[in-house]
C-alpha positions as CSV (number, residue, x, y, z in Angstrom):
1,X,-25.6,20.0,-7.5
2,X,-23.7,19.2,-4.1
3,X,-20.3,19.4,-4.6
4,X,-18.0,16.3,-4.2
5,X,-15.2,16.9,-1.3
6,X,-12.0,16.8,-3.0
7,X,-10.3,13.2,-3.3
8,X,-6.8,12.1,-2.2
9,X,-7.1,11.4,-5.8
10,X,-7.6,15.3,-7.0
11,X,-3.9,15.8,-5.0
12,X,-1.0,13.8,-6.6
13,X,1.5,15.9,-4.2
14,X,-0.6,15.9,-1.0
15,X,0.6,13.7,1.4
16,X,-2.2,12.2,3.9
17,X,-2.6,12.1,7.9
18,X,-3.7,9.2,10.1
19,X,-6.0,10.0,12.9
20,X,-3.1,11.2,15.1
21,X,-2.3,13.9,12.1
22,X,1.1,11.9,11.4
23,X,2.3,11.5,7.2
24,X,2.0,8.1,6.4
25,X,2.8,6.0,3.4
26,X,1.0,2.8,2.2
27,X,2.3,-0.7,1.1
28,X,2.8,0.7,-2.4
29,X,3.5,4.2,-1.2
30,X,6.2,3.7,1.6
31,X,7.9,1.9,-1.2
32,X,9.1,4.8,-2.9
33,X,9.5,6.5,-0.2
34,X,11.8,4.2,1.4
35,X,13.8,3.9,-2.2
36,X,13.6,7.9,-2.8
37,X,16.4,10.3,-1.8
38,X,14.2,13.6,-1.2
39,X,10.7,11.7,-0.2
40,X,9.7,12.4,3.4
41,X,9.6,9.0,5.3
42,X,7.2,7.7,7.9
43,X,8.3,6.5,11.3
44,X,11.1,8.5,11.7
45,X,13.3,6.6,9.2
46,X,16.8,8.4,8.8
47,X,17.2,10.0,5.5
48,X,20.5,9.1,5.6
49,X,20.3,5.4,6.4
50,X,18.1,5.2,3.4
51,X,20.6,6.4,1.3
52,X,23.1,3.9,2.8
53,X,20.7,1.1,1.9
54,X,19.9,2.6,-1.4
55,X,23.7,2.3,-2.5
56,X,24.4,-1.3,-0.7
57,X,20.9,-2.5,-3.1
58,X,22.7,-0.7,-6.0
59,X,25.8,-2.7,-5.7
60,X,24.6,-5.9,-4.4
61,X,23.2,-7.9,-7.3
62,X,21.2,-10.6,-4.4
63,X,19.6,-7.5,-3.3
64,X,17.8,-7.0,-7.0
65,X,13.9,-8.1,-7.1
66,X,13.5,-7.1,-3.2
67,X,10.3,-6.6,-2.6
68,X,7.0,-7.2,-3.7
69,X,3.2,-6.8,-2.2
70,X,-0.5,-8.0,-2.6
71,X,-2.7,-6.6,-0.6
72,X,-7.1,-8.4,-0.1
73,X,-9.6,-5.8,1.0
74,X,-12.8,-7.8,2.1
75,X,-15.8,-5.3,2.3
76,X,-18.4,-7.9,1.9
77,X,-20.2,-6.8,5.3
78,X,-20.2,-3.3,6.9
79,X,-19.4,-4.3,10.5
80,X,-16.7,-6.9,9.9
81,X,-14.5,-5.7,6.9
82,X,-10.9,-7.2,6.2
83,X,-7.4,-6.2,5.2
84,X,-4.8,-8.7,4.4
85,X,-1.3,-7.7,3.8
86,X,1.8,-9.6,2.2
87,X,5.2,-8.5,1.9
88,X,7.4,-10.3,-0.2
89,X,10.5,-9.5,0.7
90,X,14.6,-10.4,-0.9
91,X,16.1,-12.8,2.6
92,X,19.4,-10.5,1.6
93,X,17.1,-7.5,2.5
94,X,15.5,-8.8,5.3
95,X,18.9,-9.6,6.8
96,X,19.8,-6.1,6.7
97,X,17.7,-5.4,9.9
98,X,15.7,-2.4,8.5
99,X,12.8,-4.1,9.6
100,X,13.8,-5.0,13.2
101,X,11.8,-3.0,15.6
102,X,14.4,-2.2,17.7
103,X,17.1,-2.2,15.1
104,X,19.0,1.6,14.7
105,X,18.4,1.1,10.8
106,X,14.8,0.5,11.2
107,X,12.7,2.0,8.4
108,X,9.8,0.0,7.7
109,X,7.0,-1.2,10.6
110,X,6.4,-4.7,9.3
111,X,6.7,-6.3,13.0
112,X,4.3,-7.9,15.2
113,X,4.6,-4.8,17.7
114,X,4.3,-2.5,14.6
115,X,0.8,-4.2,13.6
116,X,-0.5,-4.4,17.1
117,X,0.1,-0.5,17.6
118,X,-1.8,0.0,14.4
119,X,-4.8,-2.0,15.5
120,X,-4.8,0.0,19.1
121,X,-5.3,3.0,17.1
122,X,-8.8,2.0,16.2
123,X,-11.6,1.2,18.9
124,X,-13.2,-1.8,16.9
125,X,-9.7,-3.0,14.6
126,X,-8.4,-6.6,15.5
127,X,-4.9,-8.1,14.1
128,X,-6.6,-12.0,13.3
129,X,-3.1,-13.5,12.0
130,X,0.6,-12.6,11.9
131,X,2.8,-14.8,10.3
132,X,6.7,-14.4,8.9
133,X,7.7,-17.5,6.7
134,X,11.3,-17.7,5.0
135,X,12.4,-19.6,2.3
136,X,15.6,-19.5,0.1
137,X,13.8,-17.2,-2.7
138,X,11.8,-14.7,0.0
139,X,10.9,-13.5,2.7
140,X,6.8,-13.5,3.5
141,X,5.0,-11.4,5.9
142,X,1.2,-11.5,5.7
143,X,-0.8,-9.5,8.0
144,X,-4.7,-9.7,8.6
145,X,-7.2,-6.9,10.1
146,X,-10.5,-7.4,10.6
147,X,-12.3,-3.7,11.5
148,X,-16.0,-3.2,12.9
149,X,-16.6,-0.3,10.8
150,X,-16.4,1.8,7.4
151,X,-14.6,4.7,9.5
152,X,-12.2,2.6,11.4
153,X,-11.1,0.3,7.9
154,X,-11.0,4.3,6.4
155,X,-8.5,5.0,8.7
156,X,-6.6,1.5,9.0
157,X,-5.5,1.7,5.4
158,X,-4.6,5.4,5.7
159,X,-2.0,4.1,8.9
160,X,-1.2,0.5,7.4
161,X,-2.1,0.6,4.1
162,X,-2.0,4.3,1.8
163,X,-4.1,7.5,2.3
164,X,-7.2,6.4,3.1
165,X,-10.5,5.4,1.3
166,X,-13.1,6.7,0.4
167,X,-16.7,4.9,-0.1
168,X,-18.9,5.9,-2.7
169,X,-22.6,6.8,-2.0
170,X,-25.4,4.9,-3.8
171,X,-28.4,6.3,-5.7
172,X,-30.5,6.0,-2.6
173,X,-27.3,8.0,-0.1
174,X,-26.2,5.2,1.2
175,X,-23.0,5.5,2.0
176,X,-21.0,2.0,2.0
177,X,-23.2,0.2,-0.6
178,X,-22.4,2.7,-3.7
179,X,-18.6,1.6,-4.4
180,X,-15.2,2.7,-3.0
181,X,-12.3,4.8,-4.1
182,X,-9.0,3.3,-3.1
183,X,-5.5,5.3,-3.2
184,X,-2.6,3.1,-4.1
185,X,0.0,5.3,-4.4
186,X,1.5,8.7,-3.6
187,X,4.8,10.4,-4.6
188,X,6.4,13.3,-6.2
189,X,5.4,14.6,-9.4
190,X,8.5,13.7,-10.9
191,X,11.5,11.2,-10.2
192,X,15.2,11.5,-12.0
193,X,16.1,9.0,-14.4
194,X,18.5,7.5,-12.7
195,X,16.0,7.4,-9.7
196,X,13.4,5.1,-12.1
197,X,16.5,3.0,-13.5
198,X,17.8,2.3,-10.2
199,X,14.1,1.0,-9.0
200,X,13.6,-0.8,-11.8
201,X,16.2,-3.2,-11.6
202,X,15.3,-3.5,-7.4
203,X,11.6,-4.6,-8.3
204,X,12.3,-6.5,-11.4
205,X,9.7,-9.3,-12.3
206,X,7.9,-8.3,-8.9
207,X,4.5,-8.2,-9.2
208,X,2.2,-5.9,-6.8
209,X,-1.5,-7.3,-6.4
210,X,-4.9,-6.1,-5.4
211,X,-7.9,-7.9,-4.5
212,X,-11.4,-6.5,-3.8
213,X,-14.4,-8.4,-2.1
214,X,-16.8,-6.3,-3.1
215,X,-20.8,-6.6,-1.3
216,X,-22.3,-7.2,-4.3
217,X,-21.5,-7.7,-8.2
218,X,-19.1,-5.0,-9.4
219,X,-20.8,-3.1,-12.0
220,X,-18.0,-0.4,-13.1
221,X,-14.0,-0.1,-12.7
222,X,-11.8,2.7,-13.2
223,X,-7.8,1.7,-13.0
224,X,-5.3,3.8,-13.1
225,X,-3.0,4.3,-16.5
226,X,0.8,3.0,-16.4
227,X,2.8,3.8,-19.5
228,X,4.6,0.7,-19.8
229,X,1.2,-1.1,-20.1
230,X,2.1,-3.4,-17.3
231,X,-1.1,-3.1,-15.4
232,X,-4.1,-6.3,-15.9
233,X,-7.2,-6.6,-14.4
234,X,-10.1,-8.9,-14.2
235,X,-13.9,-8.6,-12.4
236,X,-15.7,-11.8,-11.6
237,X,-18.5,-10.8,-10.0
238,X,-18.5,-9.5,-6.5
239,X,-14.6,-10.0,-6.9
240,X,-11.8,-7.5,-8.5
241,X,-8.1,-8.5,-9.3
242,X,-5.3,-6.4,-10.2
243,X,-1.8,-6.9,-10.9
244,X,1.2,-4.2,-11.9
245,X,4.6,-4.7,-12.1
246,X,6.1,-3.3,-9.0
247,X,8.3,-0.8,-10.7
248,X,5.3,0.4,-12.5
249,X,3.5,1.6,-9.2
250,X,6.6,3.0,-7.3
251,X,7.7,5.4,-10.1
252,X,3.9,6.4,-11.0
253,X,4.3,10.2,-11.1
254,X,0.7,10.6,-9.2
255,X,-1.4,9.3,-6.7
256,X,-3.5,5.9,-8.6
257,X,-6.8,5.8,-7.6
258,X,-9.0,2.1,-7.9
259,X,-12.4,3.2,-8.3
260,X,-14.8,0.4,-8.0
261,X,-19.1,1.1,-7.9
262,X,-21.9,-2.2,-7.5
């Protein structure tokens, strides 16, 4: 029997590499990260910046429920796949300026420059929308991609979205049409109790989301396990849904893996 090459999945402590060789951190991933005190942070965030932030959001009560994400893979044809982003974001956050792209206290890449750099990275990767809306309650960024290949959307989620997927073989070796493995988090093995308080009250009633367009009828799921029991999911179909409370995902003590097989 061939062995299987080991999964981001097998490594809860192994962080993962774009195509350049750079750590990165998904939309569920960068958010510990960006909340933890020891976690290694992509783009060159200052540690100590972070911990700046991290005491202004532990004293500011209008900082509390800052940040939520859903995030739409569309893998319904080979050669024009889809990722869709959205950042929900506290306005008293935002206003901070640590997503500015030329601000000093930059420490997340959720601007137009950021997404277009992303996209270059890839031959056949296109940014199809970019959008920031504000309202009194949020802050929403949504982001589209549209890439021309498996290898290239492989990639794309390891630089903008977590390590990056893997698609499952089918019975016959193909290698797009069996299912797909997808990484939604990574972060130290363990996490301080005051750590987990602290980002429980940031993401309270946030919600993170995941939708999957799968090529045909899903046939099998495998979730991940959260021990508050916060995590729901649904399959209609060629289409999977999934829904965890934010502080759920961002203090899981290992990488969560979304296994999905038509």
């Amino acid at each position: 029997m061939k062995k299987r090459a080991a999964s981001p999945c097998d490594r809860p402590d192994q962080p993962f590499s774009s195509p350049g060789g750079s750590v990165t951190h998904g939309p569920f991933s960068f958010f510990r990260s960006f909340f933890s005190f020891g976690a290694s942070l992509s783009f060159g965030a200052s540690l100590s910046r972070i911990r700046g932030l991290f005491l202004l959001a532990s004293v500011l009560p209008l900082v509390m429920s800052c940040l939520a994400v859903e995030t739409e893979l569309d893998l319904r044809q080979s050669d024009d796949l889809g990722l869709t982003l959205r950042y929900r974001i506290n306005p008293a956050v935002w206003d901070l300026g640590v997503f500015d792209p030329d601000s000093p206290e930059r420490a997340i890449p959720l601007s137009r420059r950021d997404v277009e750099e992303t996209a270059l990275l890839y031959p056949d990767v296109r940014v199809t929308h970019y959008s920031i809306e504000r309202s009194a309650r949020s802050v929403l960024v949504e982001v589209r991609y549209r890439a021309g290949s498996t290898r290239s959307l492989q990639g794309l989620w390891g630089t903008a979205g977590g390590a990056p997927l893997e698609f499952l073989p089918s019975d016959s070796g193909d290698s797009f049409h069996g299912g797909v493995r997808i990484p939604l988090a990574t972060g130290p093995a363990e996490m301080d109790p005051e750590q987990q308080a602290l980002l429980k009250g940031l993401f309270a009633d946030q919600v993170a989301r995941v939708t999957v367009r799968a090529p045909a009828d899903i046939s099998r799921s495998r979730v991940p396990s959260f021990s508050d029991g916060s995590l729901e999911h649904s399959t209609r179909g060629a289409v999977f849904s999934l829904a965890v409370a934010m502080h759920s995902l961002v203090t899981h003590p290992e990488t969560g893996c979304l296994e999905l097989a038509w």
